[in-house]
Backbone as a printed PyTorch tensor [residue, N CA C, xyz], in Angstrom:
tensor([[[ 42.0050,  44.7060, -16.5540],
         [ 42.4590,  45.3200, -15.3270],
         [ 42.2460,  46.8370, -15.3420]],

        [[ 42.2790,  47.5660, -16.5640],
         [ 42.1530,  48.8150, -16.3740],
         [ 40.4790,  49.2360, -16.2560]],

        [[ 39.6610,  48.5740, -16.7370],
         [ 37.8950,  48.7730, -16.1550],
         [ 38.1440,  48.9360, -15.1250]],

        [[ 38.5000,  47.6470, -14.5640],
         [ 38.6480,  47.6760, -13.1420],
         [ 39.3040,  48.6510, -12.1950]],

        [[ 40.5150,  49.2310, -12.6770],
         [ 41.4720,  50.5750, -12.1070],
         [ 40.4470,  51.7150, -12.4100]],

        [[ 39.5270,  52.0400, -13.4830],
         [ 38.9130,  52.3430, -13.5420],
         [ 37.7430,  52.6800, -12.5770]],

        [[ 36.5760,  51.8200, -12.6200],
         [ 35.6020,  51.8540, -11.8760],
         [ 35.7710,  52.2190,  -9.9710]],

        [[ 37.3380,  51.4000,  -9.7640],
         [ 37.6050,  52.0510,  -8.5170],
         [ 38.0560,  53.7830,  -8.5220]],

        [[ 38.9210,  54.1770,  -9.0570],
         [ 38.4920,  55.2310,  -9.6110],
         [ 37.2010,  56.5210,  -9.5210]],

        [[ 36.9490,  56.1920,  -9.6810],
         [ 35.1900,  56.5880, -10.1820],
         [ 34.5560,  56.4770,  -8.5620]],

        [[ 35.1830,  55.6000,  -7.9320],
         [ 33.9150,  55.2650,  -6.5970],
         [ 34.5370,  56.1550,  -5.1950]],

        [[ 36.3720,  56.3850,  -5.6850],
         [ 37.2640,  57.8680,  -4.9310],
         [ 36.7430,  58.7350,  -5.4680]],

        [[ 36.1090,  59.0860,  -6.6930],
         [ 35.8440,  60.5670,  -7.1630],
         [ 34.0470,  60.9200,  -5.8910]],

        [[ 33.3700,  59.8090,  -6.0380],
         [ 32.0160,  59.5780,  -5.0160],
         [ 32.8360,  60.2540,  -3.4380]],

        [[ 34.3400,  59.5590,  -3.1790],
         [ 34.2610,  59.5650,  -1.9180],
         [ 34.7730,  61.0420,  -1.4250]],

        [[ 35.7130,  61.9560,  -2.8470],
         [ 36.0200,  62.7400,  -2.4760],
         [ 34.8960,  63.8990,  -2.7100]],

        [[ 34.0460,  63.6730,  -3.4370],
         [ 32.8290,  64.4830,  -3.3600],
         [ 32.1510,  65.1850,  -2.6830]],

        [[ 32.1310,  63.6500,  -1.5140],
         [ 31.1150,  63.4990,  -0.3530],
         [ 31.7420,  64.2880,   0.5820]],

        [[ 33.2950,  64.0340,   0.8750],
         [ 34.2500,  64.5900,   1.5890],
         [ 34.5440,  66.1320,   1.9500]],

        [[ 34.4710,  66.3250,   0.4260],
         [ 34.1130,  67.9720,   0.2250],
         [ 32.6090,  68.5440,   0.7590]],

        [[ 31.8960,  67.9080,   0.5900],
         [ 30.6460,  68.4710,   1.3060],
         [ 30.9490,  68.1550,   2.5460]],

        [[ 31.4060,  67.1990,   3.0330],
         [ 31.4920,  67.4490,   4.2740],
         [ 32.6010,  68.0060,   5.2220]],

        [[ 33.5320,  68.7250,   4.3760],
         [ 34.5070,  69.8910,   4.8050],
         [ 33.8790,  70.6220,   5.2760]],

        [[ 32.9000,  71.4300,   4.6780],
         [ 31.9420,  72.7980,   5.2200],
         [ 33.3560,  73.7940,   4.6310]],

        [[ 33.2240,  73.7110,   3.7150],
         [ 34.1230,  74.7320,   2.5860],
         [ 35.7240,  74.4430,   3.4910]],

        [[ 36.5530,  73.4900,   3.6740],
         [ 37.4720,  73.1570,   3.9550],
         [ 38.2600,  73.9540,   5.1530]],

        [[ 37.0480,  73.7620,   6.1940],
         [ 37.0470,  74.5580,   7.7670],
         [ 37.5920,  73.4210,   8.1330]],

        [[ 36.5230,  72.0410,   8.0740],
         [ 37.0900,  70.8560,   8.9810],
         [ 38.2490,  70.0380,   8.4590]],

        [[ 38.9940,  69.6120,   9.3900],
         [ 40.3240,  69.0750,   8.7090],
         [ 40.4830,  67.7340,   8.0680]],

        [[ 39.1980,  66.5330,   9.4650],
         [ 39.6030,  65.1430,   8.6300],
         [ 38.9730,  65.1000,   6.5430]],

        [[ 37.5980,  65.8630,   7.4480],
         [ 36.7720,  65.5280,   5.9680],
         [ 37.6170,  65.9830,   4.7480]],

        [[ 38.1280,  67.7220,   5.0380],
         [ 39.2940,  67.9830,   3.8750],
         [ 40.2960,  67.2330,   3.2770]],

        [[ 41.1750,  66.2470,   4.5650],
         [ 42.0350,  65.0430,   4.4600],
         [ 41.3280,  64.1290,   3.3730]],

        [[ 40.7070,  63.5990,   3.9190],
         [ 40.2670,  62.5870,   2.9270],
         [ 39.6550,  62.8390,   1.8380]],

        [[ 39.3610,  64.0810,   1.7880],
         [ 38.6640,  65.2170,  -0.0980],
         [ 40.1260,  64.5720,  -0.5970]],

        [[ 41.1710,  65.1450,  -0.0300],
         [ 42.3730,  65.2900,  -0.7630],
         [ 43.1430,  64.0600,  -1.2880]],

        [[ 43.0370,  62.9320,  -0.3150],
         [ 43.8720,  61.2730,  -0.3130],
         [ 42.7240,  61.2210,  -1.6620]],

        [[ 41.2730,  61.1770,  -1.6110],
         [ 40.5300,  60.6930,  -2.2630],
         [ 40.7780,  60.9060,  -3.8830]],

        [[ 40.7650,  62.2770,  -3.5530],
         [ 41.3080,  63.1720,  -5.0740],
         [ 42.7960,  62.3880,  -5.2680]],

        [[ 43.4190,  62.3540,  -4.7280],
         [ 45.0820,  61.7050,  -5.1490],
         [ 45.0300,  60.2110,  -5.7130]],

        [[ 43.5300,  59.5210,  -5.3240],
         [ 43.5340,  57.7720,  -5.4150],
         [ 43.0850,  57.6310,  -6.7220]],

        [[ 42.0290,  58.6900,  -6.8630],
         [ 41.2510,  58.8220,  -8.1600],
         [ 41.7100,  59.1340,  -9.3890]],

        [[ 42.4390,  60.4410,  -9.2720],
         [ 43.3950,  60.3810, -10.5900],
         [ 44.9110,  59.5390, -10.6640]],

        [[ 45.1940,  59.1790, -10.0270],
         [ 46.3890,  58.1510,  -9.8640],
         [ 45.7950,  56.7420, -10.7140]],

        [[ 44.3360,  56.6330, -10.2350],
         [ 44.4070,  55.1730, -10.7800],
         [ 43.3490,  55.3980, -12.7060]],

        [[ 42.3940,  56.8520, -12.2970],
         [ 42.2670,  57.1130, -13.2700],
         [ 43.9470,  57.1760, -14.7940]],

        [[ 44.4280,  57.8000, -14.3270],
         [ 46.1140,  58.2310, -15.1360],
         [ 46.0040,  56.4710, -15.4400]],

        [[ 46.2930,  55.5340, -14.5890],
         [ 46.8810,  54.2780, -14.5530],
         [ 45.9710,  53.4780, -15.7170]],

        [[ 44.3220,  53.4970, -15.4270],
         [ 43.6400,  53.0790, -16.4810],
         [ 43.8950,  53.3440, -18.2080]],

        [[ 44.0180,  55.0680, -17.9820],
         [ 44.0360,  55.9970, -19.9080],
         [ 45.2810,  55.0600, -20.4310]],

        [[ 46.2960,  54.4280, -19.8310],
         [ 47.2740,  54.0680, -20.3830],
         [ 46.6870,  52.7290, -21.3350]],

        [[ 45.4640,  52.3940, -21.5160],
         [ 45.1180,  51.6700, -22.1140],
         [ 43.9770,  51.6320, -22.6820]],

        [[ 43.1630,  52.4550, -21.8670],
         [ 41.9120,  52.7270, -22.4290],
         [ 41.7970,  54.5310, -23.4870]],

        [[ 40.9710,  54.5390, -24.1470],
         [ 40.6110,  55.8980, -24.8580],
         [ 40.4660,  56.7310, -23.7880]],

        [[ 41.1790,  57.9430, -24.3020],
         [ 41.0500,  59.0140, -23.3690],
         [ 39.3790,  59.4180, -22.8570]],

        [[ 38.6270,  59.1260, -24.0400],
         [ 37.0850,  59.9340, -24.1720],
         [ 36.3090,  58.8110, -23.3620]],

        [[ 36.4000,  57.4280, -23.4390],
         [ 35.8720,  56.5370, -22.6470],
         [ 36.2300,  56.8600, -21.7110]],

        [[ 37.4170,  56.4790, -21.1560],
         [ 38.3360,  56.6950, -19.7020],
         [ 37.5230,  57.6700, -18.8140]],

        [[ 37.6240,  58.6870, -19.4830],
         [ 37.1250,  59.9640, -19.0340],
         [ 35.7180,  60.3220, -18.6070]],

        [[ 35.0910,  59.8180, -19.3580],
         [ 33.4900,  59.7320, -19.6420],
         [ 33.1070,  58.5890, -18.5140]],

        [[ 33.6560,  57.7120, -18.4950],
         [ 33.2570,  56.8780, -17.3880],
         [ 33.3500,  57.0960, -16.0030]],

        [[ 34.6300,  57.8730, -16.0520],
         [ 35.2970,  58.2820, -14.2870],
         [ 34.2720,  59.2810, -13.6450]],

        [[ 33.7770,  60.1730, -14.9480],
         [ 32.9850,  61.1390, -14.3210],
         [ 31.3730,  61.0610, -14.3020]],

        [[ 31.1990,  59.7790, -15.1510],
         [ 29.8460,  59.5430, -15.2100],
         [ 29.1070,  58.4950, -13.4340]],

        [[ 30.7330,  57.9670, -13.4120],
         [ 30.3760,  57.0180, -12.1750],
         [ 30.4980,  58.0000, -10.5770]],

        [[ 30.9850,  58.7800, -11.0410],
         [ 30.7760,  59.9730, -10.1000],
         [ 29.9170,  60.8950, -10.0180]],

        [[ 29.4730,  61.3220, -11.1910],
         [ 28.1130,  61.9140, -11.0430],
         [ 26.9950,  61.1660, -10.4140]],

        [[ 26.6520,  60.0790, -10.9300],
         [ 25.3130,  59.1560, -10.4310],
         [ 25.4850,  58.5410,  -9.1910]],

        [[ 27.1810,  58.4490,  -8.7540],
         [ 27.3680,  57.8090,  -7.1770],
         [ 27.1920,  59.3090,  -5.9290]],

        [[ 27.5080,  60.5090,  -6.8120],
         [ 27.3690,  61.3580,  -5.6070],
         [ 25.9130,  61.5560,  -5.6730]],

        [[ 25.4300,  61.2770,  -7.0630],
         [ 23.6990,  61.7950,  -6.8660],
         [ 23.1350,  61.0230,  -5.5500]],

        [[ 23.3670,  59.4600,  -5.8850],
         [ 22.8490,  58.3800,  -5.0900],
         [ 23.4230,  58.4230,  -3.3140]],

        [[ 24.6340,  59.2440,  -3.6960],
         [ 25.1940,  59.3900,  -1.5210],
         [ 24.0800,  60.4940,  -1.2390]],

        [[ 24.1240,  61.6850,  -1.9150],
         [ 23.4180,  62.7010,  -2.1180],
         [ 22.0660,  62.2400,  -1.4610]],

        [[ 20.9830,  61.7430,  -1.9260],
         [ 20.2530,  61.2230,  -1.0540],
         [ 20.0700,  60.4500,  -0.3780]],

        [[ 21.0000,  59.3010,   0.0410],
         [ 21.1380,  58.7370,   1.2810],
         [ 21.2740,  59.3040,   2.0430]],

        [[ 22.7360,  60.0240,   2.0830],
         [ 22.8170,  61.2580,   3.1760],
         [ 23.0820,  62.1830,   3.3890]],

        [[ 22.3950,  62.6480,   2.6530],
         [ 22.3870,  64.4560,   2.8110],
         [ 21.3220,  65.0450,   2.7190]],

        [[ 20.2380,  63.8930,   2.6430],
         [ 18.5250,  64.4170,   2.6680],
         [ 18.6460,  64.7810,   1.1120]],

        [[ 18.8870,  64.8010,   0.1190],
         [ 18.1980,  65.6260,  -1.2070],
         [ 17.1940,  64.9410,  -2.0370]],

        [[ 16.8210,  65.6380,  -2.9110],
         [ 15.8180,  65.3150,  -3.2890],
         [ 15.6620,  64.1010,  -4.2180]],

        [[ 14.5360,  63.1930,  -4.2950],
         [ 14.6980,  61.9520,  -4.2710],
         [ 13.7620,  62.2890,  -5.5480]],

        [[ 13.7270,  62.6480,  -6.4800],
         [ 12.5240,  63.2270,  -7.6010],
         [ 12.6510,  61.7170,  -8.8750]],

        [[ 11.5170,  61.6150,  -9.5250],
         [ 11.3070,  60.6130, -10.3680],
         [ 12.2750,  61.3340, -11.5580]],

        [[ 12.3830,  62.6530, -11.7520],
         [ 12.8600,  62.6520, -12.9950],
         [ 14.2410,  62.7700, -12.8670]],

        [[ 14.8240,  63.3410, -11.6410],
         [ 16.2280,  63.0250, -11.0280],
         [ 17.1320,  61.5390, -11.1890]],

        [[ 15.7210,  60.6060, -10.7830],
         [ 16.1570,  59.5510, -11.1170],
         [ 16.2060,  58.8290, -12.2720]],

        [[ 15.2560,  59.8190, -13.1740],
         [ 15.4650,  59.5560, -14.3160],
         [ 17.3050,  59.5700, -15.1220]],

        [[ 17.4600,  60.8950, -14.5730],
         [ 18.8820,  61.5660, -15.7250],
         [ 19.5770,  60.7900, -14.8260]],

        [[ 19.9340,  60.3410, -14.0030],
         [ 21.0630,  59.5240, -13.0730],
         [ 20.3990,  57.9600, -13.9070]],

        [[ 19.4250,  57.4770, -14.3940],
         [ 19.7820,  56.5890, -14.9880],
         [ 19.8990,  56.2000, -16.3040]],

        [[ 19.6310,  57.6720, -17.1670],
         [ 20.5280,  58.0160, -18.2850],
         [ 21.7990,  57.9420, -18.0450]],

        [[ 22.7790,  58.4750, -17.6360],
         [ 24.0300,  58.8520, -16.9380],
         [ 24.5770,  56.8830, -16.8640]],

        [[ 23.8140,  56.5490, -16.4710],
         [ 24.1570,  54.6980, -15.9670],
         [ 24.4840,  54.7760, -17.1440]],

        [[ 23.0640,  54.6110, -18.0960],
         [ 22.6200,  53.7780, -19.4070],
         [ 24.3320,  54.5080, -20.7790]],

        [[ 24.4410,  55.4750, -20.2500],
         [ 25.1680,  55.8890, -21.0640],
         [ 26.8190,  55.2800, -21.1270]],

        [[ 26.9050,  55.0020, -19.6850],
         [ 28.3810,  54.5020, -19.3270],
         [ 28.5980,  52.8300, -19.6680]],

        [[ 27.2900,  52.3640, -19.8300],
         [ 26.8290,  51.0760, -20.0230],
         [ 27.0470,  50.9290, -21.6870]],

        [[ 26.8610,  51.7040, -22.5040],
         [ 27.2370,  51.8590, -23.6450],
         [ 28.4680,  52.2150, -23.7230]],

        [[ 28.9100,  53.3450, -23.6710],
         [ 30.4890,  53.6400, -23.4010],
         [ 31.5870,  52.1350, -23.0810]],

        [[ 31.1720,  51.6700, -22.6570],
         [ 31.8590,  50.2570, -22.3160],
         [ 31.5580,  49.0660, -23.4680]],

        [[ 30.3430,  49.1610, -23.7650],
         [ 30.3210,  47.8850, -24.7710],
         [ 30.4160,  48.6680, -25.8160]],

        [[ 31.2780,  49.9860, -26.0730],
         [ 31.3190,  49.9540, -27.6350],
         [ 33.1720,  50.3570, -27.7930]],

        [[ 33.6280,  50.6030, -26.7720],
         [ 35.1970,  50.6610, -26.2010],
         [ 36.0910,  48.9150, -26.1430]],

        [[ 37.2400,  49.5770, -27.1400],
         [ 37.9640,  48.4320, -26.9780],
         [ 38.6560,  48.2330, -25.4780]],

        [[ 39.1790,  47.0990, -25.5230],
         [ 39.8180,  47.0430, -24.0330],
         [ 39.3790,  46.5350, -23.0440]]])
């Protein structure tokens, strides 16, 4: 259950990301709103996961699934750049969390 508290986790850190970019430096109010619920869902359920998992996994995962999910919103929609070697380190970043997990108890 805590992967799982986990990985959701990780997919609020994507949403508050996105959210923040789309504040426009926290002028607009809904997008700021939901930066903020997002940020509150993420470490709430992140906190809820560490209670069982390693801090360094825990951790490493929340932010790895957030790095490669904002890369991947990132060019859906926001136009950026779609580069082979971009997609390279975003699927280092995978490959790494993919390990992180099969070598973590729990």
């Amino acid at each position: 259950m805590a992967w799982i508290a986990l990985l959701i986790a990780g997919l609020f850190e994507i949403v508050w990301a996105a959210a923040m970019k789309q504040s426009d430096g926290f002028t607009r109010f809904w997008p700021t709103a939901i930066m903020i619920a997002g940020m509150a869902a993420s470490f709430v359920l992140l906190a809820w996961a560490m209670r069982s998992l390693p801090l360094g996994t825990a951790y490493a995962v929340w932010t790895g699934i957030g790095a490669a999910g904002a890369f991947f919103v990132g060019i859906l929609f926001f136009a950026e750049a779609a580069t082979p070697l971009r997609f390279l380190a975003a699927l280092m970043i995978l490959g790494g969390l993919v390990l992180m997990k099969l070598t973590s108890p729990g």
